[in-house]
C-alpha positions as CSV (number, residue, x, y, z in Angstrom):
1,X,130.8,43.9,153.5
2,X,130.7,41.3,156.4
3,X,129.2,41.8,159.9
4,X,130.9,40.0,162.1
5,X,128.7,38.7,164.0
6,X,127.0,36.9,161.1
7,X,129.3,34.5,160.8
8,X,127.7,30.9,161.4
9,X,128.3,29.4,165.0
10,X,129.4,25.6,163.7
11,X,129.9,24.1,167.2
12,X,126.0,25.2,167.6
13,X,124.9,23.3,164.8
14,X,127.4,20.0,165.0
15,X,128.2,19.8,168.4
16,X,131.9,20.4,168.3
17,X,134.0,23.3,169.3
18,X,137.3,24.7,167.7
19,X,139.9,24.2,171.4
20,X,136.8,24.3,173.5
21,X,135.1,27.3,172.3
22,X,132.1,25.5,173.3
23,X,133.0,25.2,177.3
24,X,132.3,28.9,177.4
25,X,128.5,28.4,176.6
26,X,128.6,30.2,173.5
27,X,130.0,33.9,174.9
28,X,132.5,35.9,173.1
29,X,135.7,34.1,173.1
30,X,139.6,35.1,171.0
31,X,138.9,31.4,169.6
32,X,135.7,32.5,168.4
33,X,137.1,35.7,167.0
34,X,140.2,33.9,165.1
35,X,137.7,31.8,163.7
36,X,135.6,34.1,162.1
37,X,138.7,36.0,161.3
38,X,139.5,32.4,159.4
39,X,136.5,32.8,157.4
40,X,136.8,36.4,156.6
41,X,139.9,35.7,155.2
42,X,138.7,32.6,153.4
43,X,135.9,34.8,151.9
44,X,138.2,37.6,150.8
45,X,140.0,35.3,148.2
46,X,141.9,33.4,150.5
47,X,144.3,36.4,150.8
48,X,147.9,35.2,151.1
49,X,149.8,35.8,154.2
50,X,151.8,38.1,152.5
51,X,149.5,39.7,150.7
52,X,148.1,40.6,153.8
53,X,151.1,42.2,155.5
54,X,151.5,44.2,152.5
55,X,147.9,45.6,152.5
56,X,148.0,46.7,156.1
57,X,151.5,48.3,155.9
58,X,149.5,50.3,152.7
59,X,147.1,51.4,155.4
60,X,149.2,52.2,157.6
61,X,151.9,54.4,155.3
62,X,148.6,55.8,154.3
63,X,148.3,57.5,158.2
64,X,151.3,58.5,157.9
65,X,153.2,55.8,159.6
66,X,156.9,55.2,158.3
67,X,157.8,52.2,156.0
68,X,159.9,50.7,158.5
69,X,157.1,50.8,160.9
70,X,154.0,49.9,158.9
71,X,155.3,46.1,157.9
72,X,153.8,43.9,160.6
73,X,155.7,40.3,161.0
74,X,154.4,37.9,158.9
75,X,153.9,35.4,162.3
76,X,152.6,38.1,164.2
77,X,149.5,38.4,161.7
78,X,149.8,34.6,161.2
79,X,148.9,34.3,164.7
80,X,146.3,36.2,164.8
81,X,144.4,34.0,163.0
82,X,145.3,31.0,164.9
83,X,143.2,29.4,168.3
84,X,144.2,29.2,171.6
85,X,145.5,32.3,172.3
86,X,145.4,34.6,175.4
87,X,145.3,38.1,174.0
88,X,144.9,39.9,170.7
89,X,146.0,43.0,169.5
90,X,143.0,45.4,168.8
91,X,145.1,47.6,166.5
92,X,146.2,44.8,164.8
93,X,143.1,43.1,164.4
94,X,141.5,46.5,163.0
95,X,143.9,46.3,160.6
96,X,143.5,43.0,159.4
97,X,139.8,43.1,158.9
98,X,140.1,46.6,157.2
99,X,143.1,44.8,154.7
100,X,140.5,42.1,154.0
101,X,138.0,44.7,152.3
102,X,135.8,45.5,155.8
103,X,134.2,49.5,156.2
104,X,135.9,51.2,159.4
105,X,132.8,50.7,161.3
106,X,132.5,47.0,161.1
107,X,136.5,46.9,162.0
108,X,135.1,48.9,164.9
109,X,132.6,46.2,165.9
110,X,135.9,43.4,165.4
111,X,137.7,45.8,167.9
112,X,134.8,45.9,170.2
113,X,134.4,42.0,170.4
114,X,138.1,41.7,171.2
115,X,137.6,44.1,174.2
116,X,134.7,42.1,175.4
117,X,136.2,38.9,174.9
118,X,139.1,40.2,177.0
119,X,136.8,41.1,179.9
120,X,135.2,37.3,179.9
121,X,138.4,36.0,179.9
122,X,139.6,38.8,183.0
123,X,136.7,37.9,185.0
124,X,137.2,33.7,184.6
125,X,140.2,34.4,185.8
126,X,139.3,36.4,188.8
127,X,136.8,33.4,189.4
128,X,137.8,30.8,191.6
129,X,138.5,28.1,189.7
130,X,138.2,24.4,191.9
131,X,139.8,22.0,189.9
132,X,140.0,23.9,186.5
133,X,143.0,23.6,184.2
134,X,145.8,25.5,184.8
135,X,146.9,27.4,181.3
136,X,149.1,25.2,179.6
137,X,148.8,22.4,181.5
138,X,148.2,18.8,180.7
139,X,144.5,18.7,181.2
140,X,144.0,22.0,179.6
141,X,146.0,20.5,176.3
142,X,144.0,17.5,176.4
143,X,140.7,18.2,177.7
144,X,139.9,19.3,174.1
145,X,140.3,15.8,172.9
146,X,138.0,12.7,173.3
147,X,139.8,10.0,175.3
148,X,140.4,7.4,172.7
149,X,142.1,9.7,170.0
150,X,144.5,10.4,172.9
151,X,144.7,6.8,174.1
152,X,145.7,5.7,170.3
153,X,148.4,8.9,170.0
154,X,150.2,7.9,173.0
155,X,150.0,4.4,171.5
156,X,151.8,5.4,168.7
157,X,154.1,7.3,169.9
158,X,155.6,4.6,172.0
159,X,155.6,2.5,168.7
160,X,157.7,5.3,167.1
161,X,160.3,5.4,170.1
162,X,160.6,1.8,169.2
163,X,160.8,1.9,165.2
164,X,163.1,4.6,165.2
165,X,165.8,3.3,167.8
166,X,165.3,-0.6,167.3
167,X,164.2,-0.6,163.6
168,X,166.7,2.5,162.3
169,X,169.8,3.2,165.6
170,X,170.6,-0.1,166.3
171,X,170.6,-2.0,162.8
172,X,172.9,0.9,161.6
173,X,175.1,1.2,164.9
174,X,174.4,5.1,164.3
175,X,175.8,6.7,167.3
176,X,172.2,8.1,168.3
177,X,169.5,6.2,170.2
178,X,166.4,7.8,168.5
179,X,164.2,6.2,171.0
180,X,162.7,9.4,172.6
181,X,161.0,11.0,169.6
182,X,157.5,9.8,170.4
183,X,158.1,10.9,174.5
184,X,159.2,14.1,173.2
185,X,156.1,14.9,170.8
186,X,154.1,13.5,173.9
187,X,155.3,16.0,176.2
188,X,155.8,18.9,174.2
189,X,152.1,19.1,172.3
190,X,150.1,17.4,175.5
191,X,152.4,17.7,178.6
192,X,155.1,16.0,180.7
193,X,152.9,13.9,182.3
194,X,151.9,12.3,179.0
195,X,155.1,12.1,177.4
196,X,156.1,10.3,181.1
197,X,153.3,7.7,180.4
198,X,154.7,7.2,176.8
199,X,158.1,6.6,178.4
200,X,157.1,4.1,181.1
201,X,154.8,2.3,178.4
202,X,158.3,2.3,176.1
203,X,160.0,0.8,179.0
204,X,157.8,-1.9,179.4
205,X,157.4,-3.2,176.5
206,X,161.3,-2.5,175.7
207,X,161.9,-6.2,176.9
208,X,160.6,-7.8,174.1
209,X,163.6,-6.3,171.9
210,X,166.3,-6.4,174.7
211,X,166.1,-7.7,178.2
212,X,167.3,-5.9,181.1
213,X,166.5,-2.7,178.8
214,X,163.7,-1.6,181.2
215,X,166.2,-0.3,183.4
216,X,166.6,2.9,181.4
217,X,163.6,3.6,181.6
218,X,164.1,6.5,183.8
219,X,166.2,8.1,181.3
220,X,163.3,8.3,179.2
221,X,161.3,9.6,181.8
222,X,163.7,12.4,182.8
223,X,163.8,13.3,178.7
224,X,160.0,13.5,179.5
225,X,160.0,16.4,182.4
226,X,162.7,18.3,180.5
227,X,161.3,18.7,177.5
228,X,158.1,18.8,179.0
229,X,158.0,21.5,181.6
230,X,161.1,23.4,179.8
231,X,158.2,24.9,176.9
232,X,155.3,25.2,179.2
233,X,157.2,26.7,183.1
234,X,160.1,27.8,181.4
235,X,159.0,29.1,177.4
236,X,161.9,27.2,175.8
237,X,159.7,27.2,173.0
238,X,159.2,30.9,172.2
239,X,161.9,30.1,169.4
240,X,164.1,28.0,167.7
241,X,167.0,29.1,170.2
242,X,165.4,28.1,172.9
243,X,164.6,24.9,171.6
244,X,167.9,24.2,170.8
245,X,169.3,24.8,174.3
246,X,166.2,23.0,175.6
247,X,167.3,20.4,174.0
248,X,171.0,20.0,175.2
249,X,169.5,20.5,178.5
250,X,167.5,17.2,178.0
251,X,170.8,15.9,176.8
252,X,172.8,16.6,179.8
253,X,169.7,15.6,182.0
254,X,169.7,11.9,180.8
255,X,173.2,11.9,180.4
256,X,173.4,12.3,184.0
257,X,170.7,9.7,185.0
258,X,172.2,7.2,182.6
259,X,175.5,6.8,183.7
260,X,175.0,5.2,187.0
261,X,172.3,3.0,184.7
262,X,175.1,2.1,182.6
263,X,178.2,1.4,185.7
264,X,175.4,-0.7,187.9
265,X,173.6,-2.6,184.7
266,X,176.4,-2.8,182.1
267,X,179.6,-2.0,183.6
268,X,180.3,1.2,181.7
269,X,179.1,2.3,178.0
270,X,178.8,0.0,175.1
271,X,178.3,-0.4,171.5
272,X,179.4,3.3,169.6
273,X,179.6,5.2,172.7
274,X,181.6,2.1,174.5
275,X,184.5,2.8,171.6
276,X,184.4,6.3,172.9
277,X,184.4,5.5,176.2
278,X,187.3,3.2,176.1
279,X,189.6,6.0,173.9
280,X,188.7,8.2,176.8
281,X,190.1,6.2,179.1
282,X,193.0,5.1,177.3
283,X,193.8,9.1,177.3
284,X,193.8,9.0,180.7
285,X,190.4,9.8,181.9
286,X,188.7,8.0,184.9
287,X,186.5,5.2,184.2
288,X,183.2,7.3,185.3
289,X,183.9,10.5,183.8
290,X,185.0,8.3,180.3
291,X,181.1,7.1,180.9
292,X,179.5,10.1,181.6
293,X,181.6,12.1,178.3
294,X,180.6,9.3,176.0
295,X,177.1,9.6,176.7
296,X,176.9,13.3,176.8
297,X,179.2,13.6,173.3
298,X,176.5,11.0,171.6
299,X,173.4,12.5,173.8
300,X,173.6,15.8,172.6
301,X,173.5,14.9,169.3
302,X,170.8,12.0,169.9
303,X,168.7,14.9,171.9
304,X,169.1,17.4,169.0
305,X,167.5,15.0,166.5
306,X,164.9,13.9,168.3
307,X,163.9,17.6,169.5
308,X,164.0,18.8,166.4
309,X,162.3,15.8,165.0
310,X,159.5,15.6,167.6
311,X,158.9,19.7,166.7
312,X,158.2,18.7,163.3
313,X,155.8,16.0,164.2
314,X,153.7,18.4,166.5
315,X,153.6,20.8,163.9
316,X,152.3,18.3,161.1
317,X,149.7,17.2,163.6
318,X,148.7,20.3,165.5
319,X,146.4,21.6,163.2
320,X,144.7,18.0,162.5
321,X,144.2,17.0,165.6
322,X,143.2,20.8,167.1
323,X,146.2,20.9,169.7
324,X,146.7,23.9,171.4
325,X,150.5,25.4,171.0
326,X,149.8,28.6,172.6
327,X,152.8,27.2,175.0
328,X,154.9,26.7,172.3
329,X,154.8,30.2,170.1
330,X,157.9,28.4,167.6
331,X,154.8,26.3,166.6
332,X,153.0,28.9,165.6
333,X,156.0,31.1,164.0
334,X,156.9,27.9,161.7
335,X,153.1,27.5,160.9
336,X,153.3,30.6,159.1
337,X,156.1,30.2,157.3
338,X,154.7,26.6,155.9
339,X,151.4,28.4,155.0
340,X,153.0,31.5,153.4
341,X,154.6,31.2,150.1
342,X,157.8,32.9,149.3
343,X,160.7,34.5,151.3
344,X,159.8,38.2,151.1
345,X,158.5,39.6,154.2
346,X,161.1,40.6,156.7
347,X,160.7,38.2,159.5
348,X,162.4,34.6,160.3
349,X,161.9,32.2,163.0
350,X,163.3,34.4,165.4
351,X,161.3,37.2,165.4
352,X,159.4,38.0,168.8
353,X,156.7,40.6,168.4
């Protein structure tokens, strides 16, 4: 058997923390725990994700629990080994560190750190903070991160808003614009503010493939705060539903924004949307609301890609480059579906426990 609290302290020895467990001057932390949960697991086999989930439903049937009750979700335990969270689940946690081959009384000394970790984490919160992060907000997503692996990000992702519109869109005439998927990862793994810097920086440098391009620049931006603030103030991104209607919202948003764009700087749409524009109006329809239903009709779809697209990107780099998605549970939920082979416990996507 394991204690615990034997578990070697890394960020002692090598100067780095897991999502700032460091910051708290080494007390008890939930990162800390997950962690050593991490390692517990590691030690114990690794123990599938599903093996797990089928060992503590064994312990609990064993109390007498029913079947349909004892099968925890296979996110819900995925999470619990996963940093950046808020709360854990001291039954749950029991549970997991009996499955993994632990004596009752060292599960009670797991349970015990949990509650103490919670009380550190009441009383910062009671503290008064001055200037300190606001839970999932840009600074408290980025602090974590040294300022030039954020600089060269952000770099990148205004390269991929360019490669995927002007290098893939626009030589095929596809009727999407693709050139929001690096604002989108921006503001959905760091924050709207980021993912607005990564849209002016596309806008600027946009002239150098189109002149007079700049002006939609604001469209970008407003694709920013949507996607942006819509997972962190308003938890679009508790699931993939949410997502989905976060992203029509950031459809209709720069729809809206870029039809007086496109009536001031171009005189109405052009290019694939322009041809449905111009059908529009030939059925009747006035010249701005032919616009404006162009746009959206190719927006929506544009926006869907690019959501979707941008989800998988954070996903793929969350882990690597130790990004906090405790804003963004779907993260999370589709993590432990990637790490868990098979289809057989009873959970999906949508699955909120």
């Amino acid at each position: 058997m394991t204690n615990p609290d034997s578990f070697p302290r890394r960020e002692a020895e090598n100067g780095e923390a897991e999502n700032g467990e460091a910051e708290n001057g080494g007390a008890e932390s939930f990162d800390r725990i997950a962690r050593d949960l991490r390692e517990l697991r590691e030690a114990a086999g690794p123990v599938s994700f599903a093996e797990l989930v089928r060992r503590i439903a064994d312990l609990r049937i064993g109390r007498g629990v029913s079947a349909a009750a004892a099968i925890p979700a296979r996110s819900t335990v995925y999470n619990a080994f996963q940093s950046g969270r808020s709360r854990m689940d001291p039954a749950l946690l029991r549970d997991i560190v009996l499955a993994l081959g632990q004596s009752e009384e060292e599960a009670v000394q797991w349970v015990q750190r949990t509650r103490h970790a919670r009380r550190i984490e009441r009383a910062s919160v009671a503290e008064p903070s001055g200037s300190a992060p606001r839970p999932g907000s840009d600074a408290q997503s980025a602090r974590r991160l040294p300022a030039l692996p954020v600089l060269l990000l952000l770099l990148g992702l205004v390269v991929c808003n360019h490669a995927s519109h002007w290098f893939l869109a626009a030589p095929l005439d596809l009727p999407v614009y693709l050139d929001m998927v690096g604002t989108a990862v921006a503001s959905i793994a760091l924050g709207p503010r980021y993912g607005v810097a990564v849209a002016i920086a596309t806008g600027l440098t946009g002239p150098m493939f189109e002149p007079g391009i700049m002006a939609f620049t604001l469209v970008n931006v407003t694709g920013a705060l949507v996607w942006g603030y819509g997972v962190r103030r308003f938890r679009f991104g508790h699931d993939i539903l949410g997502f989905f209607v976060l992203s029509l919202l950031a459809a209709t948003a720069c729809s809206l924004v870029a039809t007086p764009i496109l009536v001031a700087i171009r005189g109405g749409a052009y290019g694939a949307i322009g041809r449905i524009s111009e059908s529009l109006q030939e059925a009747g329809m006035p010249f701005i609301a032919a616009t404006f239903t162009s746009n959206l009709s190719t927006s929506i779809l544009d926006k869907l890609l690019t959501g979707f697209i941008a989800l998988a990107i954070f996903a793929v780099i969350r882990s690597r480059m130790r990004l906090s998605a405790k804003h963004m549970p779907l993260i999370e939920q589709l993590g432990a579906l990637r790490e868990t082979p098979g289809r057989t416990a009873r959970v999906s996507v949508f699955a909120q426990t």
